[in-house]
LOSE-486787 format. One record per residue: x, y, z of N, C-alpha, C in turn; residue number from 1; residue in one letter. Coordinates in steps of 0.1 Angstrom, whole numbers, padded with zeros to 4 digits. Each point is the difference from the previous one (the first is absolute). Layout:
% residues N
 n.east n.north  n.up ca.east ca.north ca.up c.east c.north  c.up num residu
      X       Y     Z       X        Y     Z      X       Y     Z NUM      a
...
//
This chain:
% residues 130
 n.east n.north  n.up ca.east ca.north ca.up c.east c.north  c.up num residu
   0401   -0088  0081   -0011     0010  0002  -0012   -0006 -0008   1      x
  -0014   -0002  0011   -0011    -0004 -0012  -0009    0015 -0006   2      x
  -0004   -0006 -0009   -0010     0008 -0007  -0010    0003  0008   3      x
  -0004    0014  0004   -0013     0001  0004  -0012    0002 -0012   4      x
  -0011   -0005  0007   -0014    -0001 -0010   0000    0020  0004   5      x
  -0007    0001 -0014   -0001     0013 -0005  -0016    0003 -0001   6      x
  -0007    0011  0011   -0013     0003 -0004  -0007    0010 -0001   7      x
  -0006    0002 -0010   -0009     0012  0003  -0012    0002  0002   8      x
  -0006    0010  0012   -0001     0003  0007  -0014    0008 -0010   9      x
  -0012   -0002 -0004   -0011     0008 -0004  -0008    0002  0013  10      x
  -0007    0014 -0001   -0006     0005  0009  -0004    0013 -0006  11      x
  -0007    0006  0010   -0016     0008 -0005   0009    0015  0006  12      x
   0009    0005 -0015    0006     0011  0002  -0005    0012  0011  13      x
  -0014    0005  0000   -0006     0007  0002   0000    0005  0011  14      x
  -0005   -0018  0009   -0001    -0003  0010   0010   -0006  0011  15      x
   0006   -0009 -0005    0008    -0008  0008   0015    0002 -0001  16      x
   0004    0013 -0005    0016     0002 -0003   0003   -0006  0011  17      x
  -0003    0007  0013    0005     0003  0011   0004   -0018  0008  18      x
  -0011   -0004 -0003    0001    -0015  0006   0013   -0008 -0010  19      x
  -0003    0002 -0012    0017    -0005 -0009   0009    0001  0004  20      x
   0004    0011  0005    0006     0008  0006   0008   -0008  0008  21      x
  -0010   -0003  0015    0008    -0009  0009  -0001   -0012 -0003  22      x
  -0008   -0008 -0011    0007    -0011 -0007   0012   -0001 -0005  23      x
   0005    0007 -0002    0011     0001 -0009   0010    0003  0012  24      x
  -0001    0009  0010    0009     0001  0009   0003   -0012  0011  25      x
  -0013   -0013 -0002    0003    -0010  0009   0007   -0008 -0009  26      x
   0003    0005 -0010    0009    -0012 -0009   0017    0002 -0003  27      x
  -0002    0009  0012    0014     0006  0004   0008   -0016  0010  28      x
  -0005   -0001  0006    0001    -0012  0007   0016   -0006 -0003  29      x
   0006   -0006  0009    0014    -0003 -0007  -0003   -0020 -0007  30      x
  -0016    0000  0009    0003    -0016 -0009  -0012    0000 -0007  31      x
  -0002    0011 -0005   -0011    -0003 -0012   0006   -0006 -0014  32      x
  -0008   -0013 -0005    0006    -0004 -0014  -0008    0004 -0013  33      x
  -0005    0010  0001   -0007     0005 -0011   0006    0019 -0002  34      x
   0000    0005 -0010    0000     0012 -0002  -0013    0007 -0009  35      x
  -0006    0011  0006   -0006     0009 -0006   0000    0004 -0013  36      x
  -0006    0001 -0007    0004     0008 -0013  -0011    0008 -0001  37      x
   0009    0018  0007   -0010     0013  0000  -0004    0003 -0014  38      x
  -0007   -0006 -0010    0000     0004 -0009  -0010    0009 -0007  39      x
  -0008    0003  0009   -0012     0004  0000  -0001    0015 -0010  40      x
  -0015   -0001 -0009   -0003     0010 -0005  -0005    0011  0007  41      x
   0013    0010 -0004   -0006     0009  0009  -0007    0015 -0007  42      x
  -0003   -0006 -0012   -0010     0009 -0010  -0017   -0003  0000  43      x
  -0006    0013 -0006   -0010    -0005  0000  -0007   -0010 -0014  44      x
  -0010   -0011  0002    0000    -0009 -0009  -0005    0001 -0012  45      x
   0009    0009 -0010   -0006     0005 -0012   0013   -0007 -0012  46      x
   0001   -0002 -0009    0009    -0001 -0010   0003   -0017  0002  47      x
   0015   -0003  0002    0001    -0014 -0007   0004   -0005  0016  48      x
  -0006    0006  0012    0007    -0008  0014   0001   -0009  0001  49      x
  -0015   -0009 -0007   -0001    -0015 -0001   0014   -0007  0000  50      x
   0000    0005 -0018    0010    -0010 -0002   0016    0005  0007  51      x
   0003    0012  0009    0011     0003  0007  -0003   -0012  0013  52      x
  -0009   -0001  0005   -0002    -0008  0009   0001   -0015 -0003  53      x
  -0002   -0004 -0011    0002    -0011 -0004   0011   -0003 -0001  54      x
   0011    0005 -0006    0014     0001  0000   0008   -0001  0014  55      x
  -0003    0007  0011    0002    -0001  0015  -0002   -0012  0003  56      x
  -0015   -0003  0001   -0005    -0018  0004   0008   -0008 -0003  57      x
   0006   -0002 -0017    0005    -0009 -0009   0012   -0007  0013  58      x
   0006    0011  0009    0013    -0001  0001  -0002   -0004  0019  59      x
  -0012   -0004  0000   -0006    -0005  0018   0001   -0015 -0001  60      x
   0004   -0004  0012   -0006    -0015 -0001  -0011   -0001  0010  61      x
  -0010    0013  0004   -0010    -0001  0013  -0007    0009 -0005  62      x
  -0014    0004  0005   -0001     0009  0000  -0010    0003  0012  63      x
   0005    0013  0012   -0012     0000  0009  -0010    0008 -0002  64      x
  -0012   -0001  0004   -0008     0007 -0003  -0012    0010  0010  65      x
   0010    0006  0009   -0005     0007  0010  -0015    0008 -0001  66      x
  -0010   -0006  0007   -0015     0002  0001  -0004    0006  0011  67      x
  -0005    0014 -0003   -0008     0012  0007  -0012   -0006  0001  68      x
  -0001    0014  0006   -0016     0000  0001  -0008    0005 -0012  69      x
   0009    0008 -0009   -0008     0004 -0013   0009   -0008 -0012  70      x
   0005   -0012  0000    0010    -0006 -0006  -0010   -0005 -0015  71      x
  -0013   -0001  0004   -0006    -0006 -0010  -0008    0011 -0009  72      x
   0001    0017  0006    0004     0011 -0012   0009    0005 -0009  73      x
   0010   -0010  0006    0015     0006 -0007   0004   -0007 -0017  74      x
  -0006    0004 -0009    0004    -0005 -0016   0011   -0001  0000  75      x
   0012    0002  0006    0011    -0001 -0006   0008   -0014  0012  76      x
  -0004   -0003  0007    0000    -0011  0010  -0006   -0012 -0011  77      x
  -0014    0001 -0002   -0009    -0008 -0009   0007   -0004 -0009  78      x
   0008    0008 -0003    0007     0002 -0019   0009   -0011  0000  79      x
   0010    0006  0012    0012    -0005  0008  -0002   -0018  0001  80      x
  -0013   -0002  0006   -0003    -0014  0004  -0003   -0006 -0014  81      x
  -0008    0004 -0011   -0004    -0001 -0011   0015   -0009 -0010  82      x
   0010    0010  0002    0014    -0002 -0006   0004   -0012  0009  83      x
  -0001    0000  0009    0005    -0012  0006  -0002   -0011 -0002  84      x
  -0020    0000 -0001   -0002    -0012 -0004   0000   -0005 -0015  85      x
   0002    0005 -0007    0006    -0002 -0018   0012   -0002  0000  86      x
   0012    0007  0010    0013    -0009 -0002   0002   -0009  0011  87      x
  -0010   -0006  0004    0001    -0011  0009   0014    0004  0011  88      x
   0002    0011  0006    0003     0005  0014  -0005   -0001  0010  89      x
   0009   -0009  0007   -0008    -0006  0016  -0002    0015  0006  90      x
  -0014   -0002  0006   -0002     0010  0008  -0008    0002  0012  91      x
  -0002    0006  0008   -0007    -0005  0014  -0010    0014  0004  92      x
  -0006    0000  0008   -0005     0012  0010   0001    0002  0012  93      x
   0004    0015  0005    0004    -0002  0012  -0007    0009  0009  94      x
  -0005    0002  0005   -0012     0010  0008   0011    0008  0008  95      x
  -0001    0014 -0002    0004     0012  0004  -0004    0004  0012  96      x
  -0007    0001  0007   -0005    -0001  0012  -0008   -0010  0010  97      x
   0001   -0004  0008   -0006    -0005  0009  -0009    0003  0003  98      x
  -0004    0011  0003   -0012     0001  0009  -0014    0010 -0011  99      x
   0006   -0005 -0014   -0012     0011 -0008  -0005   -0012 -0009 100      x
  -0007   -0001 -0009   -0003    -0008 -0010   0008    0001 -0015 101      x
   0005   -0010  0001    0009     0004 -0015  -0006   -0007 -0009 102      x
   0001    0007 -0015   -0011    -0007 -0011   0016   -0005 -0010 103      x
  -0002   -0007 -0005    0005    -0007 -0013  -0006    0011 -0013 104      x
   0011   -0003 -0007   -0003     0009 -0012  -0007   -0011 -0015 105      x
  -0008    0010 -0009   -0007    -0008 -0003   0009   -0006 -0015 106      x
  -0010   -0010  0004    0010    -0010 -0011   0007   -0015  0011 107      x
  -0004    0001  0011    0006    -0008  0009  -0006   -0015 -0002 108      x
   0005   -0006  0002   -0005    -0016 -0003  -0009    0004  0013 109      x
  -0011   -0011  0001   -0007    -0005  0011   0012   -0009  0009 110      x
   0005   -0007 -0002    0009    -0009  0006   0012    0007  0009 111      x
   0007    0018 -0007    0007     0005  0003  -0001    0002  0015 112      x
   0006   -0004  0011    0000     0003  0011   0008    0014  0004 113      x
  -0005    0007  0012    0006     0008  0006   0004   -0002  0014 114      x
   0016    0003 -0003    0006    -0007  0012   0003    0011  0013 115      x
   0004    0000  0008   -0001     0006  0011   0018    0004  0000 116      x
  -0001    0017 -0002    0015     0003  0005   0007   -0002  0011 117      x
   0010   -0007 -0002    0012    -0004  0010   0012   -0005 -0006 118      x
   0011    0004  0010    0013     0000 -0008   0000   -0019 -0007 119      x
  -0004   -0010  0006    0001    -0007  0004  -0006   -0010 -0016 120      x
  -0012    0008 -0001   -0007    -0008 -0009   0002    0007 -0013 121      x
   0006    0016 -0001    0007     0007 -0012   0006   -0006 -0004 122      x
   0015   -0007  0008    0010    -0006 -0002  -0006   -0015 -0005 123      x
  -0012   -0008  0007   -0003    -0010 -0008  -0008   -0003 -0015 124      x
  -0009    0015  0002   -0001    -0004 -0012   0009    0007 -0017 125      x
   0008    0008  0003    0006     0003 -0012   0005   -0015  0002 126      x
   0007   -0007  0008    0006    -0011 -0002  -0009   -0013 -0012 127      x
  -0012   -0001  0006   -0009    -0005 -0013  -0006   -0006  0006 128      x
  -0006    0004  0015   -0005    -0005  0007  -0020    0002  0002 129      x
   0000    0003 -0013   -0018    -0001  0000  -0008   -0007 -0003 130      x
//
């Protein structure tokens, strides 16, 4: 049996549950080689979430970063990408809809690309394909 890569999944509570939602349900898949990790805060961002979120991350070897349309109001996305980039966590962006404009959250490299949802290129890039 191999190891699947382990990822979590930040996104713009508020706004985009619903679209997580069926990310996580396409990774039902019987030949997906990655697993989800729902680990999501589902409090509001007051007291020590940071560091509970950081503890989650510690234990990803990915992290996606599902991008709305208001992805670049969401502080706790920001925060989310923030922690990533200090423990050097590969991480990508993945645009949530097609047919709307999706923003990157801030804090995003200039370089950071946003890639275009499909099962195809999900599966390539947790692989380490960016």
């Amino acid at each position: 049996m191999t190891n699947k890569k382990r990822v979590f999944i930040s996104f713009d509570y508020d706004n985009d549950s619903t679209i997580k939602d069926f990310l996580v349900g396409q990774s039902k898949h019987p030949d997906t080689p990655f697993e989800f990790a729902d680990w999501s805060i589902k409090e509001h961002l007051t007291g020590n979430w940071e560091q509970k979120a950081q503890g989650r991350m510690r234990n990803v070897d990915v992290i996606c970063i599902l991008c709305g349309t208001r992805t670049h109001t969401a502080t706790g996305v920001s925060a989310e990408l923030r922690i990533a980039q200090q423990q050097r966590i590969p991480y990508f962006f993945l645009a949530a809809y097609s047919d709307q404009n999706c923003t990157k959250p801030i804090g995003a490299l200039q370089t950071d690309k946003l890639y275009t949802w499909t099962w195809d290129n999900v599966k390539s890039l947790i692989a380490g394909n960016r």
